[in-house]
N, CA, C and O atoms as a Tinker XYZ file with bonds, in Angstrom:
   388  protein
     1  N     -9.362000  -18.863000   -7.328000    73     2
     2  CA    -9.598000  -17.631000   -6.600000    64     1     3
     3  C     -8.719000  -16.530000   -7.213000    63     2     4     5
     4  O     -7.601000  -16.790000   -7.658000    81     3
     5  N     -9.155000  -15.504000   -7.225000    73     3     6
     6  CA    -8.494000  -14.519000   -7.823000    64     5     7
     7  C     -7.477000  -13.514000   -6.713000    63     6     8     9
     8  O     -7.606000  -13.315000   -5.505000    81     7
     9  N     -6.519000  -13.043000   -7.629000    73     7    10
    10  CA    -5.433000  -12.366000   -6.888000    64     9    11
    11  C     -6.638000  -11.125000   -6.234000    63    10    12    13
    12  O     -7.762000  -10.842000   -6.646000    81    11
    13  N     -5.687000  -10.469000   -4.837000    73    11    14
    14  CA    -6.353000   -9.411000   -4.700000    64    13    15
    15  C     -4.753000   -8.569000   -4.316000    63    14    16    17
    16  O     -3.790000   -9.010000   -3.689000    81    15
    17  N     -4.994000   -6.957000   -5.100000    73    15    18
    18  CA    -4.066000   -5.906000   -4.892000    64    17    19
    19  C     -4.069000   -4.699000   -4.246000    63    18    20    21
    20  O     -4.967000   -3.997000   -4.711000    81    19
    21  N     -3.453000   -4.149000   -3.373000    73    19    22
    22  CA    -2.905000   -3.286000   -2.494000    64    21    23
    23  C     -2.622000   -2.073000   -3.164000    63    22    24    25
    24  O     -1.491000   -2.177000   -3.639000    81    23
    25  N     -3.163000   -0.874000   -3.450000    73    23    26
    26  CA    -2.460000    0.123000   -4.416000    64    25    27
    27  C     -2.446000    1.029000   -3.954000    63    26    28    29
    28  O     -3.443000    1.392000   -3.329000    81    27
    29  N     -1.394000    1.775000   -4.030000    73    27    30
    30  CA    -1.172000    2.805000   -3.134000    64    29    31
    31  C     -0.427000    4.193000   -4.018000    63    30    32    33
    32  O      0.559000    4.220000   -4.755000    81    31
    33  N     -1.385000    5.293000   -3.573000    73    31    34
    34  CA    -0.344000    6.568000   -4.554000    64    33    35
    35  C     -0.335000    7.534000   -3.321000    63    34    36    37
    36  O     -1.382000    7.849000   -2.756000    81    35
    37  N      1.013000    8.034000   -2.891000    73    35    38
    38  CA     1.179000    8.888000   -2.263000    64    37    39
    39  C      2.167000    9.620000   -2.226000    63    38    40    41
    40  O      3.069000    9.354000   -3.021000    81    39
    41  N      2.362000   10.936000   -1.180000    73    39    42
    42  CA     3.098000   12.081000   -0.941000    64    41    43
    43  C      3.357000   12.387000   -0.111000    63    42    44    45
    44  O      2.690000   13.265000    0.437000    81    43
    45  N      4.549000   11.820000    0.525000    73    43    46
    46  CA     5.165000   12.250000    1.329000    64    45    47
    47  C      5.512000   13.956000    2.126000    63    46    48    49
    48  O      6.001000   14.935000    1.563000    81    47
    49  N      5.115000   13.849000    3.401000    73    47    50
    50  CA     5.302000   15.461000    3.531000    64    49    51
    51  C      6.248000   15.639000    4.816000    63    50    52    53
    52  O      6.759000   16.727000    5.083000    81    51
    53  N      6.460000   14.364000    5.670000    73    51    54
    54  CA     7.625000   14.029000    6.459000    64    53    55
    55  C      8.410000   12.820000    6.476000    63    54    56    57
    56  O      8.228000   11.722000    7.001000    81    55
    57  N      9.481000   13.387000    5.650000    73    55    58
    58  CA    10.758000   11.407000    5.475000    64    57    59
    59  C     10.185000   10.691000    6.986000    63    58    60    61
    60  O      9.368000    9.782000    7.134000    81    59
    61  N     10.876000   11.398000    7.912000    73    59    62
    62  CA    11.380000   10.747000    8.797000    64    61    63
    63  C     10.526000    9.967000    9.298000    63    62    64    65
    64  O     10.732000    8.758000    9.396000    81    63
    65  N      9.003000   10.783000    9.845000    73    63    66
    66  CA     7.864000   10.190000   10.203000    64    65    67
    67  C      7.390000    8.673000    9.691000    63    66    68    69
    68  O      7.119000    7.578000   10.184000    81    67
    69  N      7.476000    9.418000    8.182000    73    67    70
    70  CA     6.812000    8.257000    7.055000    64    69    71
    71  C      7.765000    7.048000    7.062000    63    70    72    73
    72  O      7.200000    5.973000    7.259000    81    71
    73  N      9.144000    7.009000    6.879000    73    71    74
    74  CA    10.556000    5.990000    7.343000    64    73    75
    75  C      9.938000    4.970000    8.502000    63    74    76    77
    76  O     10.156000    3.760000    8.560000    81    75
    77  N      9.285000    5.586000    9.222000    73    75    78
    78  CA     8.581000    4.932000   10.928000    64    77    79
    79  C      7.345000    3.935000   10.393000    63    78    80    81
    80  O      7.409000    2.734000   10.652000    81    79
    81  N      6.166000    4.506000    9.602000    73    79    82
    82  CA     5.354000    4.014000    9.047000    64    81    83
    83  C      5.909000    2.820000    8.027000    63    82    84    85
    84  O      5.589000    1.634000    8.113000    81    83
    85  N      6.651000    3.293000    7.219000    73    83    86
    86  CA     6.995000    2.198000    6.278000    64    85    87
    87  C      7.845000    0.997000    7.109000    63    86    88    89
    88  O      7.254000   -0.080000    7.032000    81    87
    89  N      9.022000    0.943000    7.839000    73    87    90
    90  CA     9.150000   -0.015000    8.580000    64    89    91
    91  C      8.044000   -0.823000    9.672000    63    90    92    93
    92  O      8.145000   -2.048000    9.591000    81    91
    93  N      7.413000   -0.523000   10.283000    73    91    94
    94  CA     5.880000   -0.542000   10.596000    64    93    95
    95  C      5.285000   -1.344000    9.858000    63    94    96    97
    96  O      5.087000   -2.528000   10.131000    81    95
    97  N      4.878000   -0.658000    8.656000    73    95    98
    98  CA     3.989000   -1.216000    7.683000    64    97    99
    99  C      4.540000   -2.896000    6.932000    63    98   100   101
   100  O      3.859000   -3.894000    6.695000    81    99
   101  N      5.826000   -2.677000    6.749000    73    99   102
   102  CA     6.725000   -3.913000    6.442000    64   101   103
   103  C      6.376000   -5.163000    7.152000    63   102   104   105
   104  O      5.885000   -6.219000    6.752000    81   103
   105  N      6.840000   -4.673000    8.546000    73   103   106
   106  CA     6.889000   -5.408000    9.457000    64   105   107
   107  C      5.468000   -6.437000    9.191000    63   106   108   109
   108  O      5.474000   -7.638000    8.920000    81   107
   109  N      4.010000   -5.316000    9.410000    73   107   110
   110  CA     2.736000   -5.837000    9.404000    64   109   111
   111  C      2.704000   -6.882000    8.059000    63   110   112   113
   112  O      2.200000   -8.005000    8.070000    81   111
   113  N      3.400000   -6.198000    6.841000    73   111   114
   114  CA     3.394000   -7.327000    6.020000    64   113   115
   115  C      3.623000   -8.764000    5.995000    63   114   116   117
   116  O      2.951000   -9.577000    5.361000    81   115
   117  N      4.525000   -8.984000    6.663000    73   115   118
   118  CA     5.511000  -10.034000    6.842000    64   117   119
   119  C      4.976000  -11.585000    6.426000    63   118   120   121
   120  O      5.340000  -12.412000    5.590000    81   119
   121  N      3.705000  -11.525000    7.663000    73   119   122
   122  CA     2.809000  -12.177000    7.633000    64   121   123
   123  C      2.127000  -12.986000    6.194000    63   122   124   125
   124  O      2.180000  -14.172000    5.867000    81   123
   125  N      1.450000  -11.744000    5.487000    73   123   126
   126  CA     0.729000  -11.840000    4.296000    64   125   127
   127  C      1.980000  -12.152000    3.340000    63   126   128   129
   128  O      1.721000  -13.343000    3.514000    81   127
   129  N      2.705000  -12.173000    2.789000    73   127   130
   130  CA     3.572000  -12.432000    1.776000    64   129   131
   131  C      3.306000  -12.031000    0.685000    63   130   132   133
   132  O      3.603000  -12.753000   -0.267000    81   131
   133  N      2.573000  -10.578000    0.415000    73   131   134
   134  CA     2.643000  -10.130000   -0.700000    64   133   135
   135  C      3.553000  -10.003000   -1.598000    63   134   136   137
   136  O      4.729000   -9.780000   -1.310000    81   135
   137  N      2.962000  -10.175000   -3.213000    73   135   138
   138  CA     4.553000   -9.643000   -3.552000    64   137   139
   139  C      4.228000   -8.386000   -4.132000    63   138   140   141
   140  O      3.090000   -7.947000   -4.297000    81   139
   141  N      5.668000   -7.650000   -4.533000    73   139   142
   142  CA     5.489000   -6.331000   -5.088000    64   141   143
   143  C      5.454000   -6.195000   -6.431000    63   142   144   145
   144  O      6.421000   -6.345000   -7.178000    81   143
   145  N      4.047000   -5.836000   -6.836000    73   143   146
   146  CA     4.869000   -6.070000   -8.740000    64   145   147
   147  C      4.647000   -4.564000   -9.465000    63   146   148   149
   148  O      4.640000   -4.476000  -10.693000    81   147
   149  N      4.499000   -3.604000   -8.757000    73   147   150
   150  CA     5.269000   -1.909000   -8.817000    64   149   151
   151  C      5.352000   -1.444000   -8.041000    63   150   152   153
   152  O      4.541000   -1.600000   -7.128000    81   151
   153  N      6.542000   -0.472000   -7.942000    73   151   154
   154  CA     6.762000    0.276000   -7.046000    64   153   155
   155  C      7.784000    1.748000   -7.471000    63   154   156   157
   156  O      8.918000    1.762000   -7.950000    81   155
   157  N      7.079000    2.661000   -7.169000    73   155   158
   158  CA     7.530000    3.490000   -7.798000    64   157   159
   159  C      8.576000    4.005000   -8.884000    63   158   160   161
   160  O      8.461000    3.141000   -9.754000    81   159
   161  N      9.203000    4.601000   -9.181000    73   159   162
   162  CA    10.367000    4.383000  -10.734000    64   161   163
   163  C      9.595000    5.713000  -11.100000    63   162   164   165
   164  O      9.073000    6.695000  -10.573000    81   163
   165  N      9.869000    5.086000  -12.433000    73   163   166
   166  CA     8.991000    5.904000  -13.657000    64   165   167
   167  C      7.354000    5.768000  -13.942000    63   166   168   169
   168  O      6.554000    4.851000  -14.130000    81   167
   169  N      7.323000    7.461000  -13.852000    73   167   170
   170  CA     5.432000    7.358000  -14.203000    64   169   171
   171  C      5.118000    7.894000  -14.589000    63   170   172   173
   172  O      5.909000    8.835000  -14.657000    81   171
   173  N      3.852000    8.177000  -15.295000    73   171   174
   174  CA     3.573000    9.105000  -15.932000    64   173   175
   175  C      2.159000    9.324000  -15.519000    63   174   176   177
   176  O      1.347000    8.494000  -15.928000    81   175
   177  N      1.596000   10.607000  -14.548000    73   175   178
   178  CA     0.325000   10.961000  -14.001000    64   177   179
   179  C     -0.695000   11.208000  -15.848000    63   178   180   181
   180  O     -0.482000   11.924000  -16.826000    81   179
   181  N     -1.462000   10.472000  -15.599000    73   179   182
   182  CA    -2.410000   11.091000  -16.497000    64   181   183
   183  C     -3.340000   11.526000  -16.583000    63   182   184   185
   184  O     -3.672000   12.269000  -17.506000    81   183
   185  N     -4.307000   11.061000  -15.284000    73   183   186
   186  CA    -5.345000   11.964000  -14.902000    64   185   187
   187  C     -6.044000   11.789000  -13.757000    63   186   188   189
   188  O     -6.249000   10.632000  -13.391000    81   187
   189  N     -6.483000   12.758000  -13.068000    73   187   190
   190  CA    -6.190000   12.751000  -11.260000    64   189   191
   191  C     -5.099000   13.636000  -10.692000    63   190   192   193
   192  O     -4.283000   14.448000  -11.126000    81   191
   193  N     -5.439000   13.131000   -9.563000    73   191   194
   194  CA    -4.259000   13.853000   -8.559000    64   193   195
   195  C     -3.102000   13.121000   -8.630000    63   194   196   197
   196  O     -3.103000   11.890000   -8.626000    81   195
   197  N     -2.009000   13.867000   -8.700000    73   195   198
   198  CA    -0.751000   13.457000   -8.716000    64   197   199
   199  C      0.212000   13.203000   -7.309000    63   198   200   201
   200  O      0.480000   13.843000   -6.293000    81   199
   201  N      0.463000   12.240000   -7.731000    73   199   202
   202  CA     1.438000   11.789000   -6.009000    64   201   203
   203  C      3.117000   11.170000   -6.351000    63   202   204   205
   204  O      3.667000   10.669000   -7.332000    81   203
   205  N      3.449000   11.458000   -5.220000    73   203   206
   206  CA     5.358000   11.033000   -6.093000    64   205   207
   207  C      5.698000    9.805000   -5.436000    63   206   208   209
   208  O      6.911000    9.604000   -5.366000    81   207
   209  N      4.721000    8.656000   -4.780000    73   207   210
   210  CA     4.882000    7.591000   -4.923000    64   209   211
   211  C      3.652000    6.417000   -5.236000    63   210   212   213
   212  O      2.461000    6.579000   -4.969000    81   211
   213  N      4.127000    5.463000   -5.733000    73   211   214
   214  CA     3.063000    4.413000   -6.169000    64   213   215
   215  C      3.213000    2.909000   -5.978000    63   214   216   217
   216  O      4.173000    2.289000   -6.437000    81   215
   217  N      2.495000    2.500000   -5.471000    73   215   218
   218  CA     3.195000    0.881000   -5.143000    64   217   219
   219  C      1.745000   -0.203000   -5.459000    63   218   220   221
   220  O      0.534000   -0.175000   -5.237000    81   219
   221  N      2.462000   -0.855000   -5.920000    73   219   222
   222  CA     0.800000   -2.205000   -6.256000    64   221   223
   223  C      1.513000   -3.441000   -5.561000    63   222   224   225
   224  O      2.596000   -3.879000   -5.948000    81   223
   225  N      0.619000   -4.080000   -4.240000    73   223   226
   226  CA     1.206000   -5.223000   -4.024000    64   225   227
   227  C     -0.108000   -6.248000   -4.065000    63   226   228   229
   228  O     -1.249000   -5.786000   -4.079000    81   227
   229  N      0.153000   -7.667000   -4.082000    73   227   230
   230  CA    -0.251000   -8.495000   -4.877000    64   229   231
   231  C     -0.645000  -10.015000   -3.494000    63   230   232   233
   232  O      0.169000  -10.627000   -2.802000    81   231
   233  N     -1.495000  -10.100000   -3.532000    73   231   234
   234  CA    -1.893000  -10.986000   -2.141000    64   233   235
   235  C     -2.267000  -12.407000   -2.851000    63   234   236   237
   236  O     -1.946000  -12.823000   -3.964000    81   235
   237  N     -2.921000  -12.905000   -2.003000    73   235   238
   238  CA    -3.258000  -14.521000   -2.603000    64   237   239
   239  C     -5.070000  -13.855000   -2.957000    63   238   240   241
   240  O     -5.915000  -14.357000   -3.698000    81   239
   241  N     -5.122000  -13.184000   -2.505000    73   239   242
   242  CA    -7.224000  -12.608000   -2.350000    64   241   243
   243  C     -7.155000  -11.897000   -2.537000    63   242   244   245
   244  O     -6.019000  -11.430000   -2.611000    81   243
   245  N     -8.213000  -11.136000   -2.789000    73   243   246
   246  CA    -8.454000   -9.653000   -2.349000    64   245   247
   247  C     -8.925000   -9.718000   -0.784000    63   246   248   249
   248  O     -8.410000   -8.919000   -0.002000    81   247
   249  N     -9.797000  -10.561000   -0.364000    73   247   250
   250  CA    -9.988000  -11.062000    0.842000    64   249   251
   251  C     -8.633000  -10.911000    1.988000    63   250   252   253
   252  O     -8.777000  -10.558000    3.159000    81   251
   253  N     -7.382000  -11.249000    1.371000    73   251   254
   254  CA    -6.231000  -11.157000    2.231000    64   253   255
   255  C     -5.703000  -10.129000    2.081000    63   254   256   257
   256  O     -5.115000   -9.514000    2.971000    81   255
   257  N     -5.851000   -9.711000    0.717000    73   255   258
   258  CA    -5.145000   -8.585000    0.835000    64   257   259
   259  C     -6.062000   -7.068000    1.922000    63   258   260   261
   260  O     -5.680000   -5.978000    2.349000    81   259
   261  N     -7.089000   -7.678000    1.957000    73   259   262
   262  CA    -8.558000   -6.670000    3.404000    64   261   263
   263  C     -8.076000   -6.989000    4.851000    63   262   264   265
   264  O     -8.091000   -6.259000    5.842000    81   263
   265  N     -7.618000   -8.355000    4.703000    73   263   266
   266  CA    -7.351000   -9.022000    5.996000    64   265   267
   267  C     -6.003000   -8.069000    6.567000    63   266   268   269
   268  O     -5.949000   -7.376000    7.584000    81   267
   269  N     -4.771000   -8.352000    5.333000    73   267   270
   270  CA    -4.142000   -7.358000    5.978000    64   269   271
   271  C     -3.922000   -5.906000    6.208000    63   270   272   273
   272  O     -3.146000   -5.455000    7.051000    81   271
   273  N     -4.951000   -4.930000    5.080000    73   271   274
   274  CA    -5.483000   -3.682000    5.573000    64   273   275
   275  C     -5.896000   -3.645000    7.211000    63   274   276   277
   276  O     -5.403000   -2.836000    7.997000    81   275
   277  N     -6.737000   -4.508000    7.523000    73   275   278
   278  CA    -7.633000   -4.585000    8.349000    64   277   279
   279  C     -7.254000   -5.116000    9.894000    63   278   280   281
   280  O     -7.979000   -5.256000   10.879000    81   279
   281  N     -5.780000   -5.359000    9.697000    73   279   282
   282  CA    -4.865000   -6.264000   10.621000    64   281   283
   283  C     -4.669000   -5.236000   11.735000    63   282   284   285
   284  O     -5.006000   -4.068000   11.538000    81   283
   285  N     -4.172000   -5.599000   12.823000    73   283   286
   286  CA    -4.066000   -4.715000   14.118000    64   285   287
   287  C     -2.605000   -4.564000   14.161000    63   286   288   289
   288  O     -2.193000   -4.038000   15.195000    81   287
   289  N     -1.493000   -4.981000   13.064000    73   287   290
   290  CA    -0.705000   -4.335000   13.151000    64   289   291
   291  C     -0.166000   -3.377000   12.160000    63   290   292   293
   292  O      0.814000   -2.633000   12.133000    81   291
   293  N     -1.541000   -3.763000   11.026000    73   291   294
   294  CA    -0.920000   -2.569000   10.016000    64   293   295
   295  C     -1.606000   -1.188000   10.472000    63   294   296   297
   296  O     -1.136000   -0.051000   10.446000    81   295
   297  N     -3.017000   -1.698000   10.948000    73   295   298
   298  CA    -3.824000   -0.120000   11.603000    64   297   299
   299  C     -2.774000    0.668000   12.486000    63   298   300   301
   300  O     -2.774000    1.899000   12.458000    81   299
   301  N     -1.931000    0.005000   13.226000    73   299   302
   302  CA    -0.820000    0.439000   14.510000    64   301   303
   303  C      0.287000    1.304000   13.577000    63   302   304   305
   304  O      0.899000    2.350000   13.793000    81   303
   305  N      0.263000    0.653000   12.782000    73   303   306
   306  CA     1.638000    1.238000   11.326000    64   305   307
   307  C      0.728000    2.773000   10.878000    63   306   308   309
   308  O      1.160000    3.879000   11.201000    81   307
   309  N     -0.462000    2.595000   10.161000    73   307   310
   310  CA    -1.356000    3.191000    9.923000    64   309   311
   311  C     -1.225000    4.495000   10.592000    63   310   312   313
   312  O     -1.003000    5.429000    9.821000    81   311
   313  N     -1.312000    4.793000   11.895000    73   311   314
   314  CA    -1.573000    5.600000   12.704000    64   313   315
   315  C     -0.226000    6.714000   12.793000    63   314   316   317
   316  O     -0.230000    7.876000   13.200000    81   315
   317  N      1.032000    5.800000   12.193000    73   315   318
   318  CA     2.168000    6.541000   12.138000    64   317   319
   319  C      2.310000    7.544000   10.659000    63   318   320   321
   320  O      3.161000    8.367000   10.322000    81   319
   321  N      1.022000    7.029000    9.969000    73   319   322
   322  CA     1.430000    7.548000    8.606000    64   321   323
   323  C      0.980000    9.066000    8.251000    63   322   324   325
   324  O      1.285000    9.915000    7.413000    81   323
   325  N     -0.074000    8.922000    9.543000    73   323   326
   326  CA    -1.112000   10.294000    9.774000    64   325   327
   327  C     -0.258000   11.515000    9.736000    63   326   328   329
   328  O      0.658000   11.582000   10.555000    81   327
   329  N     -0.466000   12.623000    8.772000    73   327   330
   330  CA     0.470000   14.090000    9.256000    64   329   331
   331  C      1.736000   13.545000    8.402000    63   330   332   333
   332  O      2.262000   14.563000    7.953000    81   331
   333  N      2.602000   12.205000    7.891000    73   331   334
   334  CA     3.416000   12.201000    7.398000    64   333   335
   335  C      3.416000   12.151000    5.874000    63   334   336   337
   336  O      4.274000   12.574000    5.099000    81   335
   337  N      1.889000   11.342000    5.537000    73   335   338
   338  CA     1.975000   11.556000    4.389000    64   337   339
   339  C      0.157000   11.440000    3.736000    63   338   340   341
   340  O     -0.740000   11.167000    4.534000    81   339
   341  N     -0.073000   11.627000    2.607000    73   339   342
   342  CA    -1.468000   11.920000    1.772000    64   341   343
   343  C     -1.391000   11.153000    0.841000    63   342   344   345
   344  O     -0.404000   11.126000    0.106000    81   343
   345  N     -2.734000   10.146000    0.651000    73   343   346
   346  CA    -2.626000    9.455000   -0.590000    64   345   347
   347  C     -3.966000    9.176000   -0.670000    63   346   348   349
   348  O     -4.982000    9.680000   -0.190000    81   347
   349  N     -3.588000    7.740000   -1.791000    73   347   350
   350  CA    -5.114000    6.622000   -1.948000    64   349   351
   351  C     -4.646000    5.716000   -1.919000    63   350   352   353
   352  O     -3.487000    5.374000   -2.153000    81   351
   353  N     -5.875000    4.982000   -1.494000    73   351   354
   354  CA    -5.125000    3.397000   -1.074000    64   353   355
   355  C     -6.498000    2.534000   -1.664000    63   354   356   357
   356  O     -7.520000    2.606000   -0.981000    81   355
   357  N     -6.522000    1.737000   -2.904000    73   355   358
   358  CA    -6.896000    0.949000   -3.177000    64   357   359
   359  C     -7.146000   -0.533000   -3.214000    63   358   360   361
   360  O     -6.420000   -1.363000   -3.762000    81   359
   361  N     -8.214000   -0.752000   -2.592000    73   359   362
   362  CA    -7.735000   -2.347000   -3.213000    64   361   363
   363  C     -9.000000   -3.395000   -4.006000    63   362   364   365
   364  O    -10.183000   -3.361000   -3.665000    81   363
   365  N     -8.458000   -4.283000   -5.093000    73   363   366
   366  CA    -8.828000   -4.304000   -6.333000    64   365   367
   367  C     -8.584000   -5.910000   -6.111000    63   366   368   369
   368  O     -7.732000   -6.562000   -5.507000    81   367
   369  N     -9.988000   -6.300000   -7.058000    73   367   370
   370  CA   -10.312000   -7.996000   -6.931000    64   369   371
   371  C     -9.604000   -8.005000   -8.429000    63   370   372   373
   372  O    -10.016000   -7.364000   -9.396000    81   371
   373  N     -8.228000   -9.041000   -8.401000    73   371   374
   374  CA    -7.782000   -9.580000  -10.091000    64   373   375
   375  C     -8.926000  -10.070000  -10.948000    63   374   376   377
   376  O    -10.052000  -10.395000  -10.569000    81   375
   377  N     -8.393000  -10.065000  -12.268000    73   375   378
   378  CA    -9.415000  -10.173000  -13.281000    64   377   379
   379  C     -8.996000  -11.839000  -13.613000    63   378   380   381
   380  O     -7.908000  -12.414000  -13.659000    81   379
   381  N    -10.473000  -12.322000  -13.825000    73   379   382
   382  CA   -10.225000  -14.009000  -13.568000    64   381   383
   383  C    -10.119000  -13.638000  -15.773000    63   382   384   385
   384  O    -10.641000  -12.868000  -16.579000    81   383
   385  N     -8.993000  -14.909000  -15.786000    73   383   386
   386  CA    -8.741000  -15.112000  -17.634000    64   385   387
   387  C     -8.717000  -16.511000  -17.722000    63   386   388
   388  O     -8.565000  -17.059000  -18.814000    81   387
């Protein structure tokens, strides 16, 4: 079965708010045991809209990684992120090799 990934580019427009969401959002993780294999640092926008954060996390599915989009405690996290911050949120079936 192939990995499935979580990708996320965004812009923050309230710390404090977004601080609420991301503990939130953690929390909802917990569960799924993603791991993180980027997270923001160094980047270089090359084409698109530009955002000043980026994170790719890494599930057992893509299936799980929907499950926990789709979870009732990340939607609850979700709801805190509204007004704090703007992004995209992807998620992407791994490439079978």
């Amino acid at each position: 079965m192939n990995k499935g990934y979580l990708i996320a580019h965004v812009t923050v427009s309230d710390p404090d708010a977004y601080a609420e969401y991301a503990r939130a959002a953690g929390e909802a993780m917990q569960e799924f045991n993603p791991k993180i294999v980027a997270w923001s640092g160094h980047y270089a926008n090359l084409e698109g809209e530009a955002h000043e954060r980026h994170v790719v996390f890494e599930f057992s599915s893509f299936d799980e990684a929907r499950r926990f989009y789709e979870s009732p405690a990340y939607q609850a996290a979700r709801l805190l992120r509204a007004g704090a911050a703007h992004g995209t949120f992807v998620l992407v079936e791994g490439a079978s090799l």
